[in-house]
N, C-alpha and C positions, 0 to 999 in steps of 0.2 A: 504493500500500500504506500511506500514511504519515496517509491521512485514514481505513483503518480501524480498527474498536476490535480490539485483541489478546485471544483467549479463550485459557487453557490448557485443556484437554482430556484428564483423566487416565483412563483407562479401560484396563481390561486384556481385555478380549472383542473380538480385534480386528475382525471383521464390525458390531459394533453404534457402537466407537468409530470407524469408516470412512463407517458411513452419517451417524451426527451429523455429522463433521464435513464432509463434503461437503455437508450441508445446511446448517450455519450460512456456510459458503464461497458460496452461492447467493442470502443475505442481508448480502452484503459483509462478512462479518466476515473475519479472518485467524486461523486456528484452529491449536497448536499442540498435536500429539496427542500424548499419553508412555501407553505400556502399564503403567507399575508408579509408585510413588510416590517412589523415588528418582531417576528420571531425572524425573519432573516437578519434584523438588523444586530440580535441579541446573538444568532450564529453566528454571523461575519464578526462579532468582539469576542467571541469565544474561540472559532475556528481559523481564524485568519486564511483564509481560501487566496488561490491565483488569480482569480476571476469572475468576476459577478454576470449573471444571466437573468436580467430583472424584469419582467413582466410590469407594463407602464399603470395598467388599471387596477389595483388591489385594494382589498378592503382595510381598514385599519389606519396603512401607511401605504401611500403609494408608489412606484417605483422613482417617479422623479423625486419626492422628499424624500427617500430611502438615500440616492444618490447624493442628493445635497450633504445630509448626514456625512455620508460616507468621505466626501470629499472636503472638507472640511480640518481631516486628519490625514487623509493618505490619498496623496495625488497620480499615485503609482499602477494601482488596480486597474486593468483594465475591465472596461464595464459594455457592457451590449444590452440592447431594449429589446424588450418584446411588445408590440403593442397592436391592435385594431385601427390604429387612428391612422389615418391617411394626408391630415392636412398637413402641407408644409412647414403651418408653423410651429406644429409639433415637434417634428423633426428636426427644427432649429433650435430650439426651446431643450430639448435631449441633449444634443451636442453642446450647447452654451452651458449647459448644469456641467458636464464634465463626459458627458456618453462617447464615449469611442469609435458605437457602431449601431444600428438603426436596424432593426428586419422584422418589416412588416408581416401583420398575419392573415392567410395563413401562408406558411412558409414550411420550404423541405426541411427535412431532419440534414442531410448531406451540406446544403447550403451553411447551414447555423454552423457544423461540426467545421467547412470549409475557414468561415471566419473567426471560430475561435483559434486555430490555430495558427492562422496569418497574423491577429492578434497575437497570442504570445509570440512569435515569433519575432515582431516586431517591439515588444515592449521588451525581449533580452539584447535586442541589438540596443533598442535607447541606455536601459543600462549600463552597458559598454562604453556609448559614446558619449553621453551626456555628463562627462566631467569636466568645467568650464573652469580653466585659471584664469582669473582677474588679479592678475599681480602678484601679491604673495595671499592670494587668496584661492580656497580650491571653493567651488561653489558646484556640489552635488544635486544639481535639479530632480531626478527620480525622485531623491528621498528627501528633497526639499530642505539640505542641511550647508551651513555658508561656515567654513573654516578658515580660520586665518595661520597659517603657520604649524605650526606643532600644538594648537591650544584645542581645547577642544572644541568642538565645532558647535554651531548656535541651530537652533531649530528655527527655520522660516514657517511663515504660515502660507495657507495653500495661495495666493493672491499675492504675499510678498516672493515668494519664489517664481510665478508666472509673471510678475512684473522685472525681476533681476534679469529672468530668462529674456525676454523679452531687448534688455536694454543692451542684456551681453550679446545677443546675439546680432546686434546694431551697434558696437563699441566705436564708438568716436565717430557716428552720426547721427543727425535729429532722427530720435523716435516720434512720430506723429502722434501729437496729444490725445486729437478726435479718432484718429484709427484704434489706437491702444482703452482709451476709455470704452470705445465702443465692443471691443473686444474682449478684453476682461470684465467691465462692468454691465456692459449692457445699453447703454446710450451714452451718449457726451454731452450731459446737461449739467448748469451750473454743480449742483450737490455730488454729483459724481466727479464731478474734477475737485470740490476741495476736498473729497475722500482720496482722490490718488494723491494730492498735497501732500499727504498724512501719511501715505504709505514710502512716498520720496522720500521724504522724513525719517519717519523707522530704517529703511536701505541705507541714507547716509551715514545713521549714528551705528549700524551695522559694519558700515566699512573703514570707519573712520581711522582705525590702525593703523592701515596703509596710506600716508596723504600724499601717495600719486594716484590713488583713486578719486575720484569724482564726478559727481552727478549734476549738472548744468543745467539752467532752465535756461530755456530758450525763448524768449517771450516771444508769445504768439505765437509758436510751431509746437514746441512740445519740448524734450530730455534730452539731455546729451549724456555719456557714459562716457568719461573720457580714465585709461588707464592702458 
């Protein structure tokens, strides 16, 4: 059991969450089923699973608040929806919480088993490659953790690591205000920008060790990252 990957399985139909998971069990995984979104939410702190396979409509707690939860601590999981819903802005609305992958129902068993594992297979390469030095700073985005040197390393929260990420990945050019707000926050209206204010803020006094690091406003365009 210990060389397979852990899926949680939240679905509340239980004929449809019984057939997946017998079939992802026939492709060696180890598949934990929960019918509602709080007893998934109490497995996923109990079991720590690979993978989350959440069902959008449930009773209780529903898949997108279940995510929210979830992401909130661990930006790493990757997560897939299952849902009835067909309109677009569902599906934007999935992705924006933190969802990975979308698959409308009803949908093949092969298909789902296809994406879970292009899935993992893409969160062990990020992994790998997602260790970003900023000077004498190693900044581990997977696990959302900013180390300065040999000290121990500080925990970011899920929003200040997607905004580091974000800036180191544009180092020493403007980050665009209204793209970036709009992208991690959800619009670029007045309250959301003096919320990312705040989180510049927290990043600078995070980097501050290093004073060839620095984060530049750029009025009227957006951030600068210069190191």
């Amino acid at each position: 059991m210990s060389n397979k990957t852990t899926i949680l399985l939240a679905e509340d139909e239980p004929a449809l969450g019984q057939i997946i998971k017998e079939s992802l069990e026939t492709r060696n995984f180890n598949v934990l089923l929960c019918e509602n979104g709080e007893i998934a939410i109490e497995t996923y702190n109990l079991q720590k699973p690979e993978l989350l396979v959440l069902d959008v409509m449930m009773p209780k707690k529903d898949g997108f608040t279940l995510a929210k939860e979830i992401r909130e601590t661990d930006n790493e999981i990757p997560i897939i929806f299952l849902t009835a819903k067909s309109q677009t802005q569902d599906v934007v609305e999935g992705f924006h919480i933190g969802g990975n992958d979308y698959l409308k129902k009803p949908f093949s068993i092969e298909e789902l088993i296809v994406r879970i594992n292009n899935l993992l297979k893409r969160t062990k390469t990020q992994k790998a490659s997602e260790i970003i030095n900023l000077a004498n700073y190693s900044f581990n985005f997977p696990k959302q953790l900013l180390q300065f040197k040999d000290q121990e390393p500080q925990q970011l929260t899920h929003r200040e690591a997607h905004l580091l990420f974000h800036l180191a990945k544009n180092r020493n050019k403007v980050l665009d205000r209204s793209l970036i707000l709009n992208k991690l926050w959800g619009s670029d209206d007045f309250f959301n920008g003096r919320s990312m204010d705040v989180f510049i803020t927290k990043l600078r006094k995070k980097l501050k060790q290093d004073e060839t690091i620095q984060i530049i406003n750029v009025r009227g365009f957006g951030y600068k990252l210069i190191c």
